[in-house]
C-alpha positions as CSV (number, residue, x, y, z in Angstrom):
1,X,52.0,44.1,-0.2
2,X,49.2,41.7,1.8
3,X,49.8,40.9,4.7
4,X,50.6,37.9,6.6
5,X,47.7,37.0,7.6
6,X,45.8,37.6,4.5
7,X,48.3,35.6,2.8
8,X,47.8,32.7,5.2
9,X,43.9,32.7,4.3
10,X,44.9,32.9,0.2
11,X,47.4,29.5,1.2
12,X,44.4,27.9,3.2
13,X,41.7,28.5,0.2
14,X,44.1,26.9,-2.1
15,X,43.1,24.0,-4.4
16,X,46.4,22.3,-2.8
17,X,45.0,23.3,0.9
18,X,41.4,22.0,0.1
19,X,42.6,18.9,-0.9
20,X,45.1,18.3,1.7
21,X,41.8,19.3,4.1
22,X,40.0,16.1,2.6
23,X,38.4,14.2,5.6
24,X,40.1,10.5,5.9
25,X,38.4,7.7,4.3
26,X,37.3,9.4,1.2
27,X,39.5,10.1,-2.0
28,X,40.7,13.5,-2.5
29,X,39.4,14.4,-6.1
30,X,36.2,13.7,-5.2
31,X,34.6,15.0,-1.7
32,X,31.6,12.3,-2.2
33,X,33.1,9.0,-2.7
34,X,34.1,7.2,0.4
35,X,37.4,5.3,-0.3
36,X,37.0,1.6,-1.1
37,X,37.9,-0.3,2.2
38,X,36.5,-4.3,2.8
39,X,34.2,-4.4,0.1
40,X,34.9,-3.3,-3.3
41,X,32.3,-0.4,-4.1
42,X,32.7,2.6,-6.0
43,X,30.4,5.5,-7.2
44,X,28.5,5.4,-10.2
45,X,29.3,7.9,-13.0
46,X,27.6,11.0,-13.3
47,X,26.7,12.4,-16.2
48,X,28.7,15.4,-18.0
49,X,31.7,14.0,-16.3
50,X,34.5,11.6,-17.5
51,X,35.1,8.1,-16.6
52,X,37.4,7.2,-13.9
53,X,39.4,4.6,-12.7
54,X,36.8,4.1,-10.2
55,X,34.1,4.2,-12.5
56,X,35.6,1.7,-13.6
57,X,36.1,-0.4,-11.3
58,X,32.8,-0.3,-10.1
59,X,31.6,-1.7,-13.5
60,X,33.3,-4.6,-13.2
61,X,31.8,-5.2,-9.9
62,X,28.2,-4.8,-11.1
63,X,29.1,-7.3,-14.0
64,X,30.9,-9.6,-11.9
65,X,28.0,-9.3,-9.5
66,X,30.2,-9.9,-6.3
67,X,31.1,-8.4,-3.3
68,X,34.1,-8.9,-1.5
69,X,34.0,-8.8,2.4
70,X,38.0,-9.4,3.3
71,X,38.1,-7.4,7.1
72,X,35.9,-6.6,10.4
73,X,32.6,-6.5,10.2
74,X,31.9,-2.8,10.9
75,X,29.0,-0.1,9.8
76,X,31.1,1.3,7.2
77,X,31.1,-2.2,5.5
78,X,27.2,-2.3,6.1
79,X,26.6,0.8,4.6
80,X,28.3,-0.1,1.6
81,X,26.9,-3.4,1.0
82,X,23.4,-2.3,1.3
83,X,24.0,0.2,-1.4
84,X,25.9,-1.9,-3.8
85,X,23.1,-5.2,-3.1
86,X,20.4,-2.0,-4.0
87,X,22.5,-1.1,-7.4
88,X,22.9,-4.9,-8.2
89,X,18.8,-5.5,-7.3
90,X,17.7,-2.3,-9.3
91,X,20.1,-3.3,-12.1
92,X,18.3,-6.9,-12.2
93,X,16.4,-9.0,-9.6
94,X,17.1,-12.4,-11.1
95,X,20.4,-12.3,-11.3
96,X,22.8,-14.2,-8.2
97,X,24.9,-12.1,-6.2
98,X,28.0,-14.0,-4.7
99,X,29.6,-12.8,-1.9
100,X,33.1,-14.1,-0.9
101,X,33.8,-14.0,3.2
102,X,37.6,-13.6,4.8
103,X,36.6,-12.1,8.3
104,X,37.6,-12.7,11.9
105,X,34.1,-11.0,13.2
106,X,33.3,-7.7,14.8
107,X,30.0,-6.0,15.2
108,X,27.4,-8.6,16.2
109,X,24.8,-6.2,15.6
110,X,26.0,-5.2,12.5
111,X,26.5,-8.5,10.8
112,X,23.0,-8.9,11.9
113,X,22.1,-6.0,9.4
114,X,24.3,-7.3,6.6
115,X,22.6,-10.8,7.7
116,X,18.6,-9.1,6.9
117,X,20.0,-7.3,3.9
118,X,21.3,-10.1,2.0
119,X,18.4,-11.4,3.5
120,X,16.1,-8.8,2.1
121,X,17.1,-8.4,-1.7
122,X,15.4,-10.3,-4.4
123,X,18.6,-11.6,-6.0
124,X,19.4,-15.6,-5.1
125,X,22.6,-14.7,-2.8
126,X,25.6,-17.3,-2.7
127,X,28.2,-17.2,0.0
128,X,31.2,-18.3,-0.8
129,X,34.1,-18.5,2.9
130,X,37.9,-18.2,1.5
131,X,39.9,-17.7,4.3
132,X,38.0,-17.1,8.1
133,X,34.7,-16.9,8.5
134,X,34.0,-16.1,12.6
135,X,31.6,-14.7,14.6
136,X,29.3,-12.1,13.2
137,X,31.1,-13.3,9.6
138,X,29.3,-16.9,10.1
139,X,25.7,-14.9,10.4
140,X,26.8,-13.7,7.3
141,X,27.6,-16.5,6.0
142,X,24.3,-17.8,6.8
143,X,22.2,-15.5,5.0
144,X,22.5,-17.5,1.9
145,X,20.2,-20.5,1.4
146,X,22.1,-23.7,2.4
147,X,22.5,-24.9,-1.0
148,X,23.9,-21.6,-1.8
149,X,27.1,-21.6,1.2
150,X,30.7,-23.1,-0.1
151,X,33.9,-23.1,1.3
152,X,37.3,-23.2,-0.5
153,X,39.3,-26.1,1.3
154,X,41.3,-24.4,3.7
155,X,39.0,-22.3,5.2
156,X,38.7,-22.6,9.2
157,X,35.2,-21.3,10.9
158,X,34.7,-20.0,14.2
159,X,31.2,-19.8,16.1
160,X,31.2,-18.0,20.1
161,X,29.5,-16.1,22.3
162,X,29.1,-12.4,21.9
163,X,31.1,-10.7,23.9
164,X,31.1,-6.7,25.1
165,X,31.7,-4.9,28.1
166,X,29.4,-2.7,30.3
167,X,29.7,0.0,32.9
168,X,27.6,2.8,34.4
169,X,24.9,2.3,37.1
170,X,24.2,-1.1,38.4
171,X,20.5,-1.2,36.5
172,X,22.4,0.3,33.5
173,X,24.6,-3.2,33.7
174,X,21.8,-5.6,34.6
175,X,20.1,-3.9,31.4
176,X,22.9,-4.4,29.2
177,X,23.4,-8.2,30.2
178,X,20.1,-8.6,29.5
179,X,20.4,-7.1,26.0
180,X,23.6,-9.0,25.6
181,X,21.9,-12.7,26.9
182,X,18.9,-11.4,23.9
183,X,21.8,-11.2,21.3
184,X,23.6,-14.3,21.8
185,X,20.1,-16.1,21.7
186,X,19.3,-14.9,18.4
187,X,22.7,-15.7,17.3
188,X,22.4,-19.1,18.5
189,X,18.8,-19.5,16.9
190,X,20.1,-18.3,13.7
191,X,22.9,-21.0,13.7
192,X,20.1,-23.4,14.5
193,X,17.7,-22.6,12.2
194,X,20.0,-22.1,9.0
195,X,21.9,-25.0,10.1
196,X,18.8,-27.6,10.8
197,X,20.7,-27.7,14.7
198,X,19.1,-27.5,18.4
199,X,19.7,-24.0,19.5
200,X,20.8,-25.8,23.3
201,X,23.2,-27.7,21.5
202,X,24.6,-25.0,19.2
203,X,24.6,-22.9,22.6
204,X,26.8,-26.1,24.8
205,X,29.5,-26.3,21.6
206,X,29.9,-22.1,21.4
207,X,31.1,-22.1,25.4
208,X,33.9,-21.4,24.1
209,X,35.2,-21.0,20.9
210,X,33.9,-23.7,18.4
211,X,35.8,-24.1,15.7
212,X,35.7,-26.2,12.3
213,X,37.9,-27.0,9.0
214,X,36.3,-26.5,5.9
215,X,34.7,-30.1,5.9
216,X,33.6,-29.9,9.8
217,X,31.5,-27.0,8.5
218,X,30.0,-28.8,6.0
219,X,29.4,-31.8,7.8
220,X,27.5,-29.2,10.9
221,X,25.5,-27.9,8.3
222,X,27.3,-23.9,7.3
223,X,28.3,-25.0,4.0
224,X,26.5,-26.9,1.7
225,X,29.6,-28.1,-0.7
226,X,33.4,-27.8,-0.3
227,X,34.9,-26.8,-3.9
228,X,38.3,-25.3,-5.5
229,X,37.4,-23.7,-8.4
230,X,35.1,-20.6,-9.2
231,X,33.8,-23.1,-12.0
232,X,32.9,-25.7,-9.3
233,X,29.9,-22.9,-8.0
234,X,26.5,-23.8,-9.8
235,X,26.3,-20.8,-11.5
236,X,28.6,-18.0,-13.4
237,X,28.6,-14.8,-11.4
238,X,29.3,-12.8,-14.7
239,X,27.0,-10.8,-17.0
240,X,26.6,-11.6,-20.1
């Protein structure tokens, strides 16, 4: 008869156990794909083994050539965007990428990234607000050529300072409110220059929170064209 404790270690190296043991955040039959959270990406599939649901799913994004950005900006989001734009570039250049936006903000420095990648890619990108766009989402937002930002009616945009906290030595906080004055100026400039604004006057209206219906924003320059209809968008986002 084993043991107890040698029966512990057969439990623990147990298919059941191992998969149990699956870190958060990434799908249990699979230790290499990271769950789909935010933005709808998914693994490729690999050859020798069957198709999955996921595989799946992932080939509709690549022919609907959009991604979905529906929570906080954050690194996993970044990550996962500048591998999908990569697939959708490397799959074809010329083709438009849209990009749909329903997010209340979060990492200014990270929209920032998102903001170069789109930035970055050959592919004409299209930005496309349906719901919130605020804060490090309207840098997003902006990374599209003006003639290539919508808004579906109802949307409401929200442009402010960034906003942090600091602690540690008083050099380390003079430092870090330096860094922070640094980032809201690029911010601002990037609103200006997108937007054909004054950077001083984009900085007096983002005092405090600035917001703007749907036409407000077209009207200040974020959005080039109000519509209600994926139809209305100059283009079809779908393969043929």
């Amino acid at each position: 008869m084993r043991s107890r404790a040698s029966r512990a270690r057969a439990s623990a190296c147990s298919p059941e156990a191992r998969a149990l043991a699956a870190p958060r955040g990434f799908a249990r039959n699979s230790p290499h794909r990271p769950a789909p959270r935010g933005v709808r990406y998914t693994t490729r599939p690999r050859a020798g083994r069957s198709v999955t649901v996921n595989d799946r799913e992932l080939e509709r994004v690549i022919q609907s050539r959009t991604i979905v950005i529906s929570e906080d900006v954050n690194s996993t989001m970044a990550g996962e965007i500048t591998r999908l734009v990569n697939f959708m570039e490397g799959e074809d250049p010329d083709a438009p990428i849209l990009v749909t936006i329903n997010s209340p903000g979060g990492e200014a420095y990270t929209g920032l990234g998102i903001y170069d990648t789109l930035r970055f890619t050959r592919c004409p990108v299209y930005t496309v607000v349906n719901g919130l766009c605020a804060s490090a989402g309207i840098v997003i937002l902006l990374s599209a050529e003006r003639e290539r930002r919508f808004s579906l009616p109802s949307s409401r945009f929200m442009i402010h300072q960034p906003s942090g906290g600091a602690s540690g030595t008083a050099s380390d906080i003079e430092i870090k409110a330096e860094n922070m004055k640094a980032l809201r100026q690029m911010y601002f400039d990037i609103i200006a220059e997108r937007c054909g604004k004054d950077a001083e006057a984009v900085a007096e209206k983002a005092k405090r929170d600035f917001w703007l219906s749907a036409k407000e924003a077209e009207d200040y320059g974020l959005v080039s064209k109000i519509i209600a209809k994926k139809t209305d968008l100059p283009f079809s986002p779908t393969r043929s």
